[in-house]
CHARMM-style PDB file with segment names, atoms N, HN, CA, C and O in Angstrom:
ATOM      1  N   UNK     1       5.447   8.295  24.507  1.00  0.00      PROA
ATOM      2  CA  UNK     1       5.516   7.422  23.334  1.00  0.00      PROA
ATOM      3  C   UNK     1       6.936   7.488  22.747  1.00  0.00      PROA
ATOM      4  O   UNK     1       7.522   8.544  22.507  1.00  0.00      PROA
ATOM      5  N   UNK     2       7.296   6.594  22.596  1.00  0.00      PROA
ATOM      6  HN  UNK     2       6.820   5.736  22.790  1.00  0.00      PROA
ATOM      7  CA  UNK     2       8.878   6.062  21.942  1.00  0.00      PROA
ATOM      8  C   UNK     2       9.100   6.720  20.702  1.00  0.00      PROA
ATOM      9  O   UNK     2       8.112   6.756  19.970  1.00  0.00      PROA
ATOM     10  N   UNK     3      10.413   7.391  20.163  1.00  0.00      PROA
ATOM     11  HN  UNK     3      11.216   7.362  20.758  1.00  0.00      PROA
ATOM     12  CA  UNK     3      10.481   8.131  19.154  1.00  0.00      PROA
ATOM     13  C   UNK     3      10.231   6.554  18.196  1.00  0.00      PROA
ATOM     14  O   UNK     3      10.647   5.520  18.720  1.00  0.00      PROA
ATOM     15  N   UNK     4       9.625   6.485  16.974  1.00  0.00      PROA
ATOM     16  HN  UNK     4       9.286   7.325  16.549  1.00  0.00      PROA
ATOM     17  CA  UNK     4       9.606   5.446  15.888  1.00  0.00      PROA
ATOM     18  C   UNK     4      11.344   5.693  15.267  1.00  0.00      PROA
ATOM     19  O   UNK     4      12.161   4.917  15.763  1.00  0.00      PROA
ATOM     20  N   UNK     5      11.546   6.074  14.884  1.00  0.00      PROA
ATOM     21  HN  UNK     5      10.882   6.704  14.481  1.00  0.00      PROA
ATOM     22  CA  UNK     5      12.799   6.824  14.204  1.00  0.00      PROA
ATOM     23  C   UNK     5      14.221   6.216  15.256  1.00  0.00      PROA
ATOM     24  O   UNK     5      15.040   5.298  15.210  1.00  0.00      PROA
ATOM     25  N   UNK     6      13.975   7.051  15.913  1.00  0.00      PROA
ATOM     26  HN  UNK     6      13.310   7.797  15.951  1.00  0.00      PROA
ATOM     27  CA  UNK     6      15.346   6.520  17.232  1.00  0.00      PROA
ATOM     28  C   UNK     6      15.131   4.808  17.857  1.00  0.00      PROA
ATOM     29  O   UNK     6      16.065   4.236  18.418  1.00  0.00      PROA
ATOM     30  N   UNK     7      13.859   4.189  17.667  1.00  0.00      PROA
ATOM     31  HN  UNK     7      13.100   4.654  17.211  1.00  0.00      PROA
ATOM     32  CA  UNK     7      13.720   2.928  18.112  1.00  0.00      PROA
ATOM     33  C   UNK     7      14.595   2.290  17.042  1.00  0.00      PROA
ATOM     34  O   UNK     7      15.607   1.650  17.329  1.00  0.00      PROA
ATOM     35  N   UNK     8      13.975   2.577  15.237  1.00  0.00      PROA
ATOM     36  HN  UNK     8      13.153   3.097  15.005  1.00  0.00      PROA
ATOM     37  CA  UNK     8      14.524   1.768  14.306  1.00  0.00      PROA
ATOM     38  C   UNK     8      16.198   2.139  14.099  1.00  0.00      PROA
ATOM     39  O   UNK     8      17.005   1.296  13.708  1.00  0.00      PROA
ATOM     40  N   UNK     9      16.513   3.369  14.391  1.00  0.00      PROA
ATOM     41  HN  UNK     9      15.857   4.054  14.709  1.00  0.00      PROA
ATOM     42  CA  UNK     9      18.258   3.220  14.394  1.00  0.00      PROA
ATOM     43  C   UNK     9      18.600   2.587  15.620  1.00  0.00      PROA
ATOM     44  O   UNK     9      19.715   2.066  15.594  1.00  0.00      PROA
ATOM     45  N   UNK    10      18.064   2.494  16.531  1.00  0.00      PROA
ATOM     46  HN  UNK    10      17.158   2.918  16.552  1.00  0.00      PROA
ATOM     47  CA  UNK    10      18.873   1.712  17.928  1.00  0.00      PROA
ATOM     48  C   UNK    10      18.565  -0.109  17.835  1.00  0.00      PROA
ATOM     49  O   UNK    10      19.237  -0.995  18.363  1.00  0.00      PROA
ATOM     50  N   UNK    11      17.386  -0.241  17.022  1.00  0.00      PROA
ATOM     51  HN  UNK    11      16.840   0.479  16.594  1.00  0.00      PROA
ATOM     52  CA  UNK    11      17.511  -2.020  16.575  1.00  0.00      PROA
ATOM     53  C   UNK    11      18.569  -2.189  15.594  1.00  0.00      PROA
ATOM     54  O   UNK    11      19.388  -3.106  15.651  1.00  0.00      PROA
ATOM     55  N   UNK    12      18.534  -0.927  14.327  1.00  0.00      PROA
ATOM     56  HN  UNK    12      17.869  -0.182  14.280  1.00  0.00      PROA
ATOM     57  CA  UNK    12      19.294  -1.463  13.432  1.00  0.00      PROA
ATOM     58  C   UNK    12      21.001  -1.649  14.398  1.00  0.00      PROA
ATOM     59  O   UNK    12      21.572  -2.739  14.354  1.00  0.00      PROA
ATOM     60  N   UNK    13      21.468  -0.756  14.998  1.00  0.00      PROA
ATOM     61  HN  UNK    13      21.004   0.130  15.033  1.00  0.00      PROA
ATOM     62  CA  UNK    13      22.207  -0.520  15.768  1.00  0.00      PROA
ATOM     63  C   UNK    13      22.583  -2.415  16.290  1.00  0.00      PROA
ATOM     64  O   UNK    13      23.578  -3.013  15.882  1.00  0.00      PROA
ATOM     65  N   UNK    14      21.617  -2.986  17.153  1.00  0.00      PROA
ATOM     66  HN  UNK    14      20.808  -2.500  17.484  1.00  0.00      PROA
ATOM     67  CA  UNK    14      22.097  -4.263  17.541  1.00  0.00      PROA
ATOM     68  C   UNK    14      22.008  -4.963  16.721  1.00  0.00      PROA
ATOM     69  O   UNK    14      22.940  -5.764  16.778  1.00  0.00      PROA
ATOM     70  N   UNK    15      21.054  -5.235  15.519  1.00  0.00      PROA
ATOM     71  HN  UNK    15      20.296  -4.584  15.473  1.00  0.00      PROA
ATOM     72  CA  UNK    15      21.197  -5.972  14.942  1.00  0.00      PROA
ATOM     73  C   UNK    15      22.796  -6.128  14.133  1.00  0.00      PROA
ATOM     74  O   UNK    15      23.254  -7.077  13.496  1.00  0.00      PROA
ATOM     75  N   UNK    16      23.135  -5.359  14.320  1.00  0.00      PROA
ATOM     76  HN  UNK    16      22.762  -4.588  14.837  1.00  0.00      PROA
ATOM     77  CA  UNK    16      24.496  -5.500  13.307  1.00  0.00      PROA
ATOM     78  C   UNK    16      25.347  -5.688  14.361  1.00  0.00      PROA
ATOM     79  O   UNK    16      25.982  -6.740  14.276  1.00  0.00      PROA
ATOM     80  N   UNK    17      25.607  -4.915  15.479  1.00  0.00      PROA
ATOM     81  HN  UNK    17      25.092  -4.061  15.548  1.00  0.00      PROA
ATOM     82  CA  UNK    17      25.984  -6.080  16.441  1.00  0.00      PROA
ATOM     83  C   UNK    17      26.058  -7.124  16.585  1.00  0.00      PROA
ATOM     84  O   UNK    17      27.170  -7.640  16.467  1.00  0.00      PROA
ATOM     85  N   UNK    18      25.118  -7.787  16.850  1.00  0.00      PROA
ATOM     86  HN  UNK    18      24.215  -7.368  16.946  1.00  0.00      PROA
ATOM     87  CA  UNK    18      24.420  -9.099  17.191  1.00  0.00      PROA
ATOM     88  C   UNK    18      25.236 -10.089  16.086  1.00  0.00      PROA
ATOM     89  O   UNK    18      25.949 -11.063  16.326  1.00  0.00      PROA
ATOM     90  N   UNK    19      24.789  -9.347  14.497  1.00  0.00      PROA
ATOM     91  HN  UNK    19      24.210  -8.555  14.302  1.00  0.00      PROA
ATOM     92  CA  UNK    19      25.734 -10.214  13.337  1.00  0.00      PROA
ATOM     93  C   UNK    19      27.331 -10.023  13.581  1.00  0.00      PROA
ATOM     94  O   UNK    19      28.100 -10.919  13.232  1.00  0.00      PROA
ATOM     95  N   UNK    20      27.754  -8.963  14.124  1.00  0.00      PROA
ATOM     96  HN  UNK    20      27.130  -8.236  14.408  1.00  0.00      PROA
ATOM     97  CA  UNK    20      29.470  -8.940  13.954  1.00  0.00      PROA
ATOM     98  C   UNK    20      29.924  -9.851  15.118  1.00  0.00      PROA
ATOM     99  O   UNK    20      31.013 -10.424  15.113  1.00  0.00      PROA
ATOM    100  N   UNK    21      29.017  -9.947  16.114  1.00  0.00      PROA
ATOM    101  HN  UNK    21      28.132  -9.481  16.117  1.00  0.00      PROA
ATOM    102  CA  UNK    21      30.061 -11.131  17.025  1.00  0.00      PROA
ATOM    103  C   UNK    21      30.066 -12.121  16.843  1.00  0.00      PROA
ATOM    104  O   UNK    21      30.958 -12.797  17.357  1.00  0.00      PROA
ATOM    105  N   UNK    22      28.843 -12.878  15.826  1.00  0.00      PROA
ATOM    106  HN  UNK    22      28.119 -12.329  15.409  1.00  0.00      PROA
ATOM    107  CA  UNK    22      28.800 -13.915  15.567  1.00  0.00      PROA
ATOM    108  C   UNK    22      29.630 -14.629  14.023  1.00  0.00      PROA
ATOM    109  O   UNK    22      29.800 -15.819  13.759  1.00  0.00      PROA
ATOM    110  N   UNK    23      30.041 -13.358  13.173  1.00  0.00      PROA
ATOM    111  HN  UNK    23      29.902 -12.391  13.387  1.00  0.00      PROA
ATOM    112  CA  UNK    23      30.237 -13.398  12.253  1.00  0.00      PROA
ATOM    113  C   UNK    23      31.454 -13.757  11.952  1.00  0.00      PROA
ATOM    114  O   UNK    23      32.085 -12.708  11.829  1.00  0.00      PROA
ATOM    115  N   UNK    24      32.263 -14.810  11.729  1.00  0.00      PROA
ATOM    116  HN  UNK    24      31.750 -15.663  11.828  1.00  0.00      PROA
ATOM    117  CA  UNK    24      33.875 -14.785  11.197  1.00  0.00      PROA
ATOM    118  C   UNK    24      34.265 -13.680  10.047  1.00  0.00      PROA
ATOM    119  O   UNK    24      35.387 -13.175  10.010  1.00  0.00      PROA
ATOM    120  N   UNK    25      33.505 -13.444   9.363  1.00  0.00      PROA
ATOM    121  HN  UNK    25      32.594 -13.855   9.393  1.00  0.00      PROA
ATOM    122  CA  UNK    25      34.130 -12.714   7.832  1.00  0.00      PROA
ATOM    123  C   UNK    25      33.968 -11.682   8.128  1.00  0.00      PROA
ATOM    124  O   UNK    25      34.188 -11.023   7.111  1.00  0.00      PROA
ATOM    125  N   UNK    26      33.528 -10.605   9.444  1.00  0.00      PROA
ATOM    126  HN  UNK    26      33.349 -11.140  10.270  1.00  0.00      PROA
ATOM    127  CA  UNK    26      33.428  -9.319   9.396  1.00  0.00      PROA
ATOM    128  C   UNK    26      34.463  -9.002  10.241  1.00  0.00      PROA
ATOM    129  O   UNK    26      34.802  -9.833  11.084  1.00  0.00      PROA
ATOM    130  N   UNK    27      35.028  -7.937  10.161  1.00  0.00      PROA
ATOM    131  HN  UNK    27      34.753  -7.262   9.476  1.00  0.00      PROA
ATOM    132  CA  UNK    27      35.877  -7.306  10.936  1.00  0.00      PROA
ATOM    133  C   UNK    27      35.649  -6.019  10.981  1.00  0.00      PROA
ATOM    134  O   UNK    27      34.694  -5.646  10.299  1.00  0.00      PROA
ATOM    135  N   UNK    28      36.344  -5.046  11.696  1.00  0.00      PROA
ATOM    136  HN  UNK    28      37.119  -5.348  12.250  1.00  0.00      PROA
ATOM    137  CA  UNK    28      36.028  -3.582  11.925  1.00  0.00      PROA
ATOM    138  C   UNK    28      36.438  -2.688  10.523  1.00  0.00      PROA
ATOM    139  O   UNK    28      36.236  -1.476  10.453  1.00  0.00      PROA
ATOM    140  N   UNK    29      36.950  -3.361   9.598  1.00  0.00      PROA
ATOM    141  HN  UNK    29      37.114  -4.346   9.654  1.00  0.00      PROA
ATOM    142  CA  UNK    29      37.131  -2.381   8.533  1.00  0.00      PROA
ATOM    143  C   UNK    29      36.373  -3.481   6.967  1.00  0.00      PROA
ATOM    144  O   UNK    29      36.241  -2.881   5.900  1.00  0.00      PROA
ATOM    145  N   UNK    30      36.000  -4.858   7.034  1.00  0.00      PROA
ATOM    146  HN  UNK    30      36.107  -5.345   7.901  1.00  0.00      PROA
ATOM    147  CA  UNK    30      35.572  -5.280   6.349  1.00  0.00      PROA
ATOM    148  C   UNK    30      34.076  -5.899   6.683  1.00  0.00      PROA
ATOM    149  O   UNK    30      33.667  -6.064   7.832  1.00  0.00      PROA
ATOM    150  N   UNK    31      33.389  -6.188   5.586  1.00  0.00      PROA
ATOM    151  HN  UNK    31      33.721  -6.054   4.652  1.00  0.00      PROA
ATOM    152  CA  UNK    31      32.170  -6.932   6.168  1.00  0.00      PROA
ATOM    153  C   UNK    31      31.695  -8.006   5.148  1.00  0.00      PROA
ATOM    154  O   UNK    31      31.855  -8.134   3.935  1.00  0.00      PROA
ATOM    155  N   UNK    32      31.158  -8.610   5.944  1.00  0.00      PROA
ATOM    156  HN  UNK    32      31.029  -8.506   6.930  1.00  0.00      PROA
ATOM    157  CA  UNK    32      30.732  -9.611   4.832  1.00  0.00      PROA
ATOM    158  C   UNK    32      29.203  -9.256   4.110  1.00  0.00      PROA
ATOM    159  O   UNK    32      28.523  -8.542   4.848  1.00  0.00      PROA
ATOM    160  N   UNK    33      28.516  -9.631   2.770  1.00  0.00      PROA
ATOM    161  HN  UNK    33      29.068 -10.211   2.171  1.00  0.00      PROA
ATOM    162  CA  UNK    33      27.119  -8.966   2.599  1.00  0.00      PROA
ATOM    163  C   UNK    33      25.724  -9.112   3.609  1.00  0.00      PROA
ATOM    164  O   UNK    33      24.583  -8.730   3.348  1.00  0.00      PROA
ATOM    165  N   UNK    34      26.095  -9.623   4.534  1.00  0.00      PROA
ATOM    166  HN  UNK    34      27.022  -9.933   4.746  1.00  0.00      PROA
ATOM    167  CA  UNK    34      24.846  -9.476   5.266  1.00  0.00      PROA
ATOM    168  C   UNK    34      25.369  -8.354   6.298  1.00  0.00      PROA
ATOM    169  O   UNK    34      24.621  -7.539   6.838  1.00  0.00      PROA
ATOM    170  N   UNK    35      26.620  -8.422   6.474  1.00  0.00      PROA
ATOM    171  HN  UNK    35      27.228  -9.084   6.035  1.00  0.00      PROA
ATOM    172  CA  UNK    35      27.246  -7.222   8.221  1.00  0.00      PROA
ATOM    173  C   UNK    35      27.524  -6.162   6.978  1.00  0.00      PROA
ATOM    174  O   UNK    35      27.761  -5.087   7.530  1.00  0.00      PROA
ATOM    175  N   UNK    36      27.601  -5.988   5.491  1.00  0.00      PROA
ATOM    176  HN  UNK    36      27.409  -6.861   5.043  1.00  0.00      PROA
ATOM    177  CA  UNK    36      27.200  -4.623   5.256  1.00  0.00      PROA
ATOM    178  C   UNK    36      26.064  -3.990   4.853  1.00  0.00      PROA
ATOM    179  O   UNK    36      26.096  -2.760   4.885  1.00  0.00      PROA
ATOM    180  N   UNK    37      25.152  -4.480   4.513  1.00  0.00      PROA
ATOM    181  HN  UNK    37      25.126  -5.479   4.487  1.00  0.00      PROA
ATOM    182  CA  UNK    37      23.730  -4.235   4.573  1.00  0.00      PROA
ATOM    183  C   UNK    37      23.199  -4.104   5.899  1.00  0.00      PROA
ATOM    184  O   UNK    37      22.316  -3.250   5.973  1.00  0.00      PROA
ATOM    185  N   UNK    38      23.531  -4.817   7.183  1.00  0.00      PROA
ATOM    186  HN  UNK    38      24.249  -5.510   7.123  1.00  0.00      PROA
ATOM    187  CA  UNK    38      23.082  -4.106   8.109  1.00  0.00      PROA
ATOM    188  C   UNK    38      23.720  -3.227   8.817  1.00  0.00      PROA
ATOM    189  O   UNK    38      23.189  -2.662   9.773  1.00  0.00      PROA
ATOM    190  N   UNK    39      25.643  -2.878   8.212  1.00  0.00      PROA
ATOM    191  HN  UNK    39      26.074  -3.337   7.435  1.00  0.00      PROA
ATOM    192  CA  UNK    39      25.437  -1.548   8.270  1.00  0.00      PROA
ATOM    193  C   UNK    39      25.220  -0.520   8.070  1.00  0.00      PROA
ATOM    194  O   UNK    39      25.228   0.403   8.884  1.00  0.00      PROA
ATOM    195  N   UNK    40      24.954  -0.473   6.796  1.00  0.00      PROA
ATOM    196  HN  UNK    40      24.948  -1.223   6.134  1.00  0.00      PROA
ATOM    197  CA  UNK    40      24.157   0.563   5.556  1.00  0.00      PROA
ATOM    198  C   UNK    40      22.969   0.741   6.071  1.00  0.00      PROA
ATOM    199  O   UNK    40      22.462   1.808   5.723  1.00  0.00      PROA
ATOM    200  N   UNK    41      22.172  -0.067   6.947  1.00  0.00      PROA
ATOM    201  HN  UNK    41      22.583  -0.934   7.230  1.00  0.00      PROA
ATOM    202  CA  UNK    41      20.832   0.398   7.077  1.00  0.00      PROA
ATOM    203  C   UNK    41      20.811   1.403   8.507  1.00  0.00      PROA
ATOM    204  O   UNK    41      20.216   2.457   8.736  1.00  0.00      PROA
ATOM    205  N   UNK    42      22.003   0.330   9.578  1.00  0.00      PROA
ATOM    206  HN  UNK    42      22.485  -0.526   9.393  1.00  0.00      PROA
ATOM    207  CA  UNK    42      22.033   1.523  10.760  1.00  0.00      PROA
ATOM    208  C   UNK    42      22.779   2.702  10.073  1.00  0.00      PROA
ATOM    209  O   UNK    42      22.035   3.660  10.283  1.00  0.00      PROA
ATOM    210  N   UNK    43      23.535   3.015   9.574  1.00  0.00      PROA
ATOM    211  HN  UNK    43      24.140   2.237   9.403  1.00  0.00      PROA
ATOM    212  CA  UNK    43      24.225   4.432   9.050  1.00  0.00      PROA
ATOM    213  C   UNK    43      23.351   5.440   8.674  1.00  0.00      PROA
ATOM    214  O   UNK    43      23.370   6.621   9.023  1.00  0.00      PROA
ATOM    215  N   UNK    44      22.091   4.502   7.452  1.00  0.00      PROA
ATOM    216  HN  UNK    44      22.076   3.544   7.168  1.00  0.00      PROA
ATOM    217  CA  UNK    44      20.989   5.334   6.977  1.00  0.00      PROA
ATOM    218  C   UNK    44      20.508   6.039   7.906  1.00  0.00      PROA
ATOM    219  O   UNK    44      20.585   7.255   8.076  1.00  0.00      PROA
ATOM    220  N   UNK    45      19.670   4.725   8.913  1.00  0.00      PROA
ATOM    221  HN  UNK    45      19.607   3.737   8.775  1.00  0.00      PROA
ATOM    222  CA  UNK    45      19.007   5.702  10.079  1.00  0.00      PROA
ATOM    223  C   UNK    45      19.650   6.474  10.881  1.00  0.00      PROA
ATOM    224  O   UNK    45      19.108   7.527  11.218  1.00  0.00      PROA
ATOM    225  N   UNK    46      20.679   6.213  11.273  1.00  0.00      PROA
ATOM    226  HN  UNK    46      21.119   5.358  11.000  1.00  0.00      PROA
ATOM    227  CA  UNK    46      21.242   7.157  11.969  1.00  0.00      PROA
ATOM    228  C   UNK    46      21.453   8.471  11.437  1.00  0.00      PROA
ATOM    229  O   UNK    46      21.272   9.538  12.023  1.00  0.00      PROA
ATOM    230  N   UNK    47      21.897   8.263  10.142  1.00  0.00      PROA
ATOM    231  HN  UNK    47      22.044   7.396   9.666  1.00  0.00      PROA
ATOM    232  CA  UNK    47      21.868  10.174   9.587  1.00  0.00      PROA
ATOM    233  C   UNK    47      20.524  10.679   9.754  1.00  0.00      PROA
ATOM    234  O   UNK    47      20.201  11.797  10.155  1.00  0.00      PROA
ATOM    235  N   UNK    48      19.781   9.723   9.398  1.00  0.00      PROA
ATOM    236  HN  UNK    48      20.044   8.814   9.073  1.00  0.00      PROA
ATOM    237  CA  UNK    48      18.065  10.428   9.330  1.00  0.00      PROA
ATOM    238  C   UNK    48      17.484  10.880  10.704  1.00  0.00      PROA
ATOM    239  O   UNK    48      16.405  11.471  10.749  1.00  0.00      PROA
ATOM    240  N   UNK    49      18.236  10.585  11.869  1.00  0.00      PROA
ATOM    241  HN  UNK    49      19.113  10.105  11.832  1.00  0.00      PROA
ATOM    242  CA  UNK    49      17.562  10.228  13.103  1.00  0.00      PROA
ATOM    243  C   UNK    49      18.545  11.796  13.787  1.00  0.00      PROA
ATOM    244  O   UNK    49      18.059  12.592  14.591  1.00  0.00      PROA
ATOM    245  N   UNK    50      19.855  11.883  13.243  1.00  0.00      PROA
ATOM    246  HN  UNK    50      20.250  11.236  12.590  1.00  0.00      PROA
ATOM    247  CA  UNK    50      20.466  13.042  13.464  1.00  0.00      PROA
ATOM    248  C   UNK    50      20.133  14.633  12.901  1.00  0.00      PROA
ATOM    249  O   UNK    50      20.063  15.754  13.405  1.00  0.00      PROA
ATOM    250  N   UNK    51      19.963  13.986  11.462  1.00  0.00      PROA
ATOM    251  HN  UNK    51      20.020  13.075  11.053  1.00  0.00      PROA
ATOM    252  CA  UNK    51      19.478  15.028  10.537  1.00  0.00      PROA
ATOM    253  C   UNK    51      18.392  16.074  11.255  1.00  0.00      PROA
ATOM    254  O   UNK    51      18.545  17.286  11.409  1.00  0.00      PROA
ATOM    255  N   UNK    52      17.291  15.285  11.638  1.00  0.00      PROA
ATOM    256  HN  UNK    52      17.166  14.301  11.513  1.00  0.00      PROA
ATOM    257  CA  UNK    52      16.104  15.366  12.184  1.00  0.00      PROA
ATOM    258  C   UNK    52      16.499  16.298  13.381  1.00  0.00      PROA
ATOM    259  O   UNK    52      16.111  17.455  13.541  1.00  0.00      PROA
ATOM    260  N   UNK    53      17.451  15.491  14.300  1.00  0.00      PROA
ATOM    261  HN  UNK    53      17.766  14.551  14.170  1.00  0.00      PROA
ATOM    262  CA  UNK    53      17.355  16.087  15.482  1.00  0.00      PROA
ATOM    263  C   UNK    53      17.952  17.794  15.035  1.00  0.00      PROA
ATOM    264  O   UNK    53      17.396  18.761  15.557  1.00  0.00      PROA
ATOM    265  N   UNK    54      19.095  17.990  14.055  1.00  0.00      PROA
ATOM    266  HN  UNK    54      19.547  17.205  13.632  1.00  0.00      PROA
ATOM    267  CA  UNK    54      19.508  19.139  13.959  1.00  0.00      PROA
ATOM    268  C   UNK    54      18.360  20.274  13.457  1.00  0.00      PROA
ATOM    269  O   UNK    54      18.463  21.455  13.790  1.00  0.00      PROA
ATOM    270  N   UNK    55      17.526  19.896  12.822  1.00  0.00      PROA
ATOM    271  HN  UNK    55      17.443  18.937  12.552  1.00  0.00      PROA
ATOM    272  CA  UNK    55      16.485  21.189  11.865  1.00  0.00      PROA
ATOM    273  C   UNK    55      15.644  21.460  13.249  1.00  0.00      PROA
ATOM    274  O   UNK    55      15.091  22.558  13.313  1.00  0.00      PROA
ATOM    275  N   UNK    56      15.498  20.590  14.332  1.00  0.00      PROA
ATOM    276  HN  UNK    56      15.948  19.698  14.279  1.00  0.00      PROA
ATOM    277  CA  UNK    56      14.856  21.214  15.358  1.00  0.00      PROA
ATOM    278  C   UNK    56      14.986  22.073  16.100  1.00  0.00      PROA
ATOM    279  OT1 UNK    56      14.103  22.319  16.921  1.00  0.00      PROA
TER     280      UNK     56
END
């Protein structure tokens, strides 16, 4: 069974992808409010998904 946790940081992961290639207003040091909200959400999970892995 698929970690739940590591699935939702690896979607959030493309999804913000997916928005930065399509996106004119984002760039690698700026974003526009939708490419920074979805990177705030992969960042979230990703600490949570790391965090996790370290207390184990």
């Amino acid at each position: 069974m698929p970690d739940d946790l590591y699935s939702r940081y690896q979607a959030a992961h493309r999804a913000h992808q997916t928005h930065a290639k399509a996106c004119t207003s984002c760039t690698g040091h700026a974003r526009c409010p939708t490419g920074a909200r979805l990177w705030e959400s992969f960042e979230r999970l990703q600490d949570a998904y790391l965090q996790r892995n370290r207390r184990r």
